[in-house]
C-alpha positions, 0 to 999 in steps of 0.5 A, a space after each residue: 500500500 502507499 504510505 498515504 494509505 498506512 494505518 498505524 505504525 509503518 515499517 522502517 526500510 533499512 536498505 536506502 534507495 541509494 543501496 537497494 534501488 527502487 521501481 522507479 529505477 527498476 521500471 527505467 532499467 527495463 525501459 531501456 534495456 527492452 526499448 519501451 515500458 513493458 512491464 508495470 513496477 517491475 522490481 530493480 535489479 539491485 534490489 535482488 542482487 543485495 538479496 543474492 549478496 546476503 542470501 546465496 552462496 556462489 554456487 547456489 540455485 535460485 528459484 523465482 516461481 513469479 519471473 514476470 521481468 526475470 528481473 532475479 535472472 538479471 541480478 543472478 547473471 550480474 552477480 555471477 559476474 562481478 564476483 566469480 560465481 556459478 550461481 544458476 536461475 529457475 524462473 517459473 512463469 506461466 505463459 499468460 497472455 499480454 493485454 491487446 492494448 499495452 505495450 508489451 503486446 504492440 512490441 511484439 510480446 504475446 505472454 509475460 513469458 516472451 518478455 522473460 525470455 527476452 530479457 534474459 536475452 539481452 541482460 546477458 549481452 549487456 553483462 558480457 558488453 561491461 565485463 569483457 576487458 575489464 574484469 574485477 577483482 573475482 573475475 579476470 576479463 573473459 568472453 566466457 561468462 555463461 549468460 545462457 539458459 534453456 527454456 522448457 515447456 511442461 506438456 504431457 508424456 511423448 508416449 502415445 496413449 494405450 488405453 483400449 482393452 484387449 477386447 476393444 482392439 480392432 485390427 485395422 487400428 494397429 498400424 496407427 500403433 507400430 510407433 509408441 512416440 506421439 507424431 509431434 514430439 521432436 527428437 529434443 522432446 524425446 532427449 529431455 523426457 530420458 534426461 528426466 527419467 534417469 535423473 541427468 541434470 538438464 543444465 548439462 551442455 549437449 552436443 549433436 554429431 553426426 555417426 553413420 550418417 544418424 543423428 545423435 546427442 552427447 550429454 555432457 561429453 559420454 554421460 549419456 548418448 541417445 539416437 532417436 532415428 526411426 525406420 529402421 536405421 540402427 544397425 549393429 554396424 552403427 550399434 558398433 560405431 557408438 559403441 567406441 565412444 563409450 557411453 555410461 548411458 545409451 537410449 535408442 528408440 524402440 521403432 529405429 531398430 531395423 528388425 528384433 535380432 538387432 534390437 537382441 543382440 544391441 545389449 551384447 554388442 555394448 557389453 562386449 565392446 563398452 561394458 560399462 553403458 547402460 542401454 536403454 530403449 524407449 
């Protein structure tokens, strides 16, 4: 409430303007980093930085489940930045939808959630444009300051459903059931739900190669390979190929195999040539 609307007693701010910031200069940062006013009050990026100074370690997780702005995406980023830390942000926001006549929407911002992103986005440039030569007394001067970040949308199972019956079952409908993944899922779609199911960090760097001419994704270098082709083209030859990169783990999925004997005999090509990869088929 404003002060004029106080009753009784108010509560003494022990952090000066001067230390902590306020809306208004919050609601100028934004103004200027994004190029309009697309977000009312929004909270100074100071403020949560002095939050971070006394209530983080530099190796901790912080978790706004209200990231409006991401205006504790900025502070976590600047902070990391000006004192050598490896803090990592969550920023929960719902993609609610921005009024037709504010803004937000005439720039181009449908939900809140695309006003997070993007400033996200150009926090990180602008933090990497201040440190890089000049460094602090934490940090030397880098171009590798990691202002990047995933975006994950929660949806429903990549499985296809299988709810009939057995005696609801018609044979001219298991065609539609040869493959057990939805039509829509990307392989990305796929590669996320493994990470989950077996517990891997998602923040771990991914990267795509090419091996036989298939695709496949390497989670933080041989902690986990997965090649999610289909039409049969796993192989035992191309089984034996990833096989020498020495996964701990390894996903296929199921509708790739080119026929069951390879789908068989999968398991024992890894144990004999990477005994220690787990292999698994979705």
């Amino acid at each position: 409430m404003f002060l004029s609307e106080a009753r009784g007693l108010t509560p003494i701010n022990f952090w000066e303007h001067e230390y902590a910031g306020n809306t208004d200069q919050g609601t100028a940062e934004l103004q200027k980093l994004m190029g309009s006013k697309l977000f009312d009050n929004p909270k100074p990026s100071k403020l949560i930085f002095r939050c971070l100074e006394h209530g983080t370690n530099k190796n901790s997780i912080i978790l706004d489940f209200f990231a409006g702005s991401a205006t504790a995406a900025h502070a976590v980023m600047q902070l990391n930045a000006e004192d050598g830390g490896n803090r990592k942000f969550i920023m929960v926001q719902l993609p609610e939808t921005c009024n037709e006549k504010s803004e937000a929407f005439k720039a181009g911002y449908k939900t809140i959630a695309e006003i997070s992103k993007e400033r996200i986005r150009r926090a990180g440039k602008k933090i990497k444009a201040e440190m890089n030569g000049k460094g602090t007394a934490n940090r030397a001067p880098t171009k590798d300051l990691d202002t990047g970040f995933r975006v994950l949308k929660v949806d429903s199972s990549n499985m296809a459903d299988a709810y009939y019956s057995p005696d609801k079952v018609k044979q001219g409908a298991l065609f539609k059931d040869i493959d057990n993944i939805k039509d829509d899922r990307t392989t990305e779609d796929l590669l996320f739900q493994v990470l989950l199911d077996w517990g891997v960090d998602l923040t771990l760097p991914i990267t795509k190669e090419t091996i036989a001419d298939r695709e496949v994704f390497f989670v933080d270098g041989n902690a986990l390979a997965a090649c999610f082709v289909k039409n049969s083209e796993i192989t035992e030859d191309f089984c034996k190929e990833l096989a020498k990169h020495r996964p701990l783990r390894v996903v296929f999925r199921d509708s790739g195999f080119k026929d069951d004997s390879v789908k068989i005999n999968v398991e024992q090509i890894f144990k004999l040539m990477s005994p220690q990869t787990e292999v698994k088929t979705i």
